[in-house]
N, CA, C and O of each residue as an XYZ file, in Angstrom:
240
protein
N      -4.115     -9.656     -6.774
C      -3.300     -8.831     -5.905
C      -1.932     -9.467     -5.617
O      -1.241     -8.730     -4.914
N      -1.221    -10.867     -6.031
C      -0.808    -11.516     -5.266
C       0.536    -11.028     -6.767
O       1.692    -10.861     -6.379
N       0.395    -10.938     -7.551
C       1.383     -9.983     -8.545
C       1.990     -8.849     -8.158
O       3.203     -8.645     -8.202
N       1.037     -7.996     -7.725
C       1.417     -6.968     -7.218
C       2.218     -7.134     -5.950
O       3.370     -6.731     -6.107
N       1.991     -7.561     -4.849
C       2.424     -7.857     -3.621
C       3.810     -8.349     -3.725
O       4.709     -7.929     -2.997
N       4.046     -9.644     -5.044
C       5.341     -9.840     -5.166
C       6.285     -8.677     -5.877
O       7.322     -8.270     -5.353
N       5.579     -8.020     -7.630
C       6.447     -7.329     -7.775
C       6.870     -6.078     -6.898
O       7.714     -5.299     -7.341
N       6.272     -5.878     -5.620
C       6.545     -4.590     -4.729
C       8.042     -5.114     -3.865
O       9.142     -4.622     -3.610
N       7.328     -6.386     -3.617
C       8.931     -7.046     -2.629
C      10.125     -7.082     -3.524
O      11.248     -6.691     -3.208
N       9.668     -7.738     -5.003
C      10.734     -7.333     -5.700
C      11.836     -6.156     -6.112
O      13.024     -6.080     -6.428
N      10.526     -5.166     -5.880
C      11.095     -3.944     -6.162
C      12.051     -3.768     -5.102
O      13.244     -3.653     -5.381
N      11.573     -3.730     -3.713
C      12.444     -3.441     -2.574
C      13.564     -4.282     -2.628
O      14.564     -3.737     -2.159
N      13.702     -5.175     -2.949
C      14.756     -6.469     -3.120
C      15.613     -5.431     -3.807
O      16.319     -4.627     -3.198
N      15.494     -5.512     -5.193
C      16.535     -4.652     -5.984
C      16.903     -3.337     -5.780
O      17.866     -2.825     -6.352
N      16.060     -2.661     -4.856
C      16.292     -1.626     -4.597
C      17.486     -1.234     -3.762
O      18.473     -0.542     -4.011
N      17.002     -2.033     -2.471
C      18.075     -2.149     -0.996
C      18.998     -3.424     -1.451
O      19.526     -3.903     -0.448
N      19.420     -4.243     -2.846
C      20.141     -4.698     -2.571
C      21.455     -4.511     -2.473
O      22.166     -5.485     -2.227
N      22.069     -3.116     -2.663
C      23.308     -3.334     -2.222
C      23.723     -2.223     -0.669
O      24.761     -2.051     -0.030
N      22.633     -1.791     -0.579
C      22.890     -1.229      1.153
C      22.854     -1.640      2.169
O      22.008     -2.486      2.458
N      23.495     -1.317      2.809
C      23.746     -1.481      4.009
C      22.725     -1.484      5.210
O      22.036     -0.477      5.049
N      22.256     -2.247      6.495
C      21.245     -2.638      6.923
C      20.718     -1.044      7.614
O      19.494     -0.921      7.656
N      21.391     -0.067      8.048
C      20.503      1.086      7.984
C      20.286      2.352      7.386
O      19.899      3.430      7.839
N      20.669      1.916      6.120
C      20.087      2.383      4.783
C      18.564      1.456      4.337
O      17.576      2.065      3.927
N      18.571      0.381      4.447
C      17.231     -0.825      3.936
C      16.411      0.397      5.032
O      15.561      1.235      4.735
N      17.136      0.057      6.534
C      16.012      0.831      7.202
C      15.954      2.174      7.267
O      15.349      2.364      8.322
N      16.180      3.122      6.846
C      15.823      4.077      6.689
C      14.988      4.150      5.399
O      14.111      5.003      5.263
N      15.327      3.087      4.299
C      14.484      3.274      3.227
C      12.865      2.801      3.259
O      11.872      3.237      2.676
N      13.123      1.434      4.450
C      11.818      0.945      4.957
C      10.450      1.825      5.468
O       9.238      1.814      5.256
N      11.629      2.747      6.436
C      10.877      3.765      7.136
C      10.315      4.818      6.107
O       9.214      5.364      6.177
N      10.970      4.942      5.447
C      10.367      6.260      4.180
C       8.847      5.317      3.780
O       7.784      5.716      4.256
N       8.862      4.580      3.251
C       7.271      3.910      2.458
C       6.855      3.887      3.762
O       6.037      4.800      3.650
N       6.771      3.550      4.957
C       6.042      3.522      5.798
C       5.359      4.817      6.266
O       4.213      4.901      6.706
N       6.232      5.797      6.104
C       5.733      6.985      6.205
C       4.658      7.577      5.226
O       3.772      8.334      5.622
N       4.803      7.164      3.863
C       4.075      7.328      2.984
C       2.692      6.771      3.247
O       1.646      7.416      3.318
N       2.853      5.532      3.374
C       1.693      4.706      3.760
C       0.772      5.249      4.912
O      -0.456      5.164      4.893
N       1.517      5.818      5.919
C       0.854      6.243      7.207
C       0.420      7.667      6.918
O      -0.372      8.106      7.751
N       0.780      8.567      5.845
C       0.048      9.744      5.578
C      -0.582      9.151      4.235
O      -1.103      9.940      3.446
N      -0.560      8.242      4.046
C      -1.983      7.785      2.947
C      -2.909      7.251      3.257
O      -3.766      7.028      2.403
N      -3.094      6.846      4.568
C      -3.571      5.352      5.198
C      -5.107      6.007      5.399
O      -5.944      5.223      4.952
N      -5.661      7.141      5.910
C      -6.874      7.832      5.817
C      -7.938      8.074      4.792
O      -9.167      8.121      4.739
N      -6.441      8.264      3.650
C      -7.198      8.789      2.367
C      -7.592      7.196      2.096
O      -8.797      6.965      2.199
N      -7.056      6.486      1.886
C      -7.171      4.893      1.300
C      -8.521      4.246      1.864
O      -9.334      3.626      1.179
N      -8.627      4.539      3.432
C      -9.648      4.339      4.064
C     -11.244      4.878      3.585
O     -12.230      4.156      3.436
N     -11.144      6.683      3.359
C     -12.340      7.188      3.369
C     -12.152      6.334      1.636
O     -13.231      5.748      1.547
N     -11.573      6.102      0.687
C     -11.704      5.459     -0.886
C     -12.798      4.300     -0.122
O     -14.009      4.487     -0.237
N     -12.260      3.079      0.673
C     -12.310      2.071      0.331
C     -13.883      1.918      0.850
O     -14.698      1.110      0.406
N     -14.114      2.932      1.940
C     -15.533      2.946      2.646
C     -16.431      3.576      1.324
O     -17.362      2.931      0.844
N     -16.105      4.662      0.903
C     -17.463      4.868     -0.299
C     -17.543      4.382     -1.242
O     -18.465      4.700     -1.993
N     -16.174      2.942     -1.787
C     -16.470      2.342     -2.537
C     -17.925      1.386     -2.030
O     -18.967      1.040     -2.586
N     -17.377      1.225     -0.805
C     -18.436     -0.020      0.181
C     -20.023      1.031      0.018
O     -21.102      0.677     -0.460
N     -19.773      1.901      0.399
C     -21.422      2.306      0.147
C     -21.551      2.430     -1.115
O     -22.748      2.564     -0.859
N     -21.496      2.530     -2.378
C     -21.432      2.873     -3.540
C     -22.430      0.927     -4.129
O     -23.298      0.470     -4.873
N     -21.348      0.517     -3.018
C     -21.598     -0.905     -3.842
C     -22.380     -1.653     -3.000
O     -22.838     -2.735     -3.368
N     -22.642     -1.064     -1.589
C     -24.448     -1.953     -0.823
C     -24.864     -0.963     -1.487
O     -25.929     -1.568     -1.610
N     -25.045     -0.031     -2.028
C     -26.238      1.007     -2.515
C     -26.934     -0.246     -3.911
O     -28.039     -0.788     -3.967
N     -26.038     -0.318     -4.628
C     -26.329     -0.935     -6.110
C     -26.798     -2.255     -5.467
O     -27.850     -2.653     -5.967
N     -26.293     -3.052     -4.479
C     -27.113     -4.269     -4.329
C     -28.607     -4.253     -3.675
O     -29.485     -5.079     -3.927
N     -28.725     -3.097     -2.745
C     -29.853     -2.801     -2.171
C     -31.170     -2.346     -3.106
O     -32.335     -2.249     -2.720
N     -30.662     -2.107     -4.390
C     -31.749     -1.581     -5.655
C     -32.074     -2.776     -6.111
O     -33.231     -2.816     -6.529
N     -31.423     -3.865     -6.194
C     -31.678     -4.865     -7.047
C     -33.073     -5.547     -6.531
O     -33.553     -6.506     -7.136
């Protein structure tokens, strides 16, 4: 994960690098927004991965 995490900062790096500090933040605020109307869906993923995967250890 630790690839990913950098090339994302990277991305934002090159992205906002030549704007101005509330342009970065308005651009900040946009992914955050994204994130916060994804943040449910990501949740109900990450929980039925979790039952999916005590299910398979509980058979063993």
């Amino acid at each position: 994960m630790i690839p990913f995490y950098h090339s994302r900062i990277l991305s934002f790096v090159n992205k906002t690098d030549r704007m101005g500090i509330k342009e970065c933040e308005e651009y900040f605020e946009s992914i955050n927004r994204v994130f916060e109307n994804e943040k449910y869906y990501l949740i109900q993923r990450w929980d039925e991965a979790q039952k999916k995967l005590g299910h398979k250890l509980f058979r063993q």
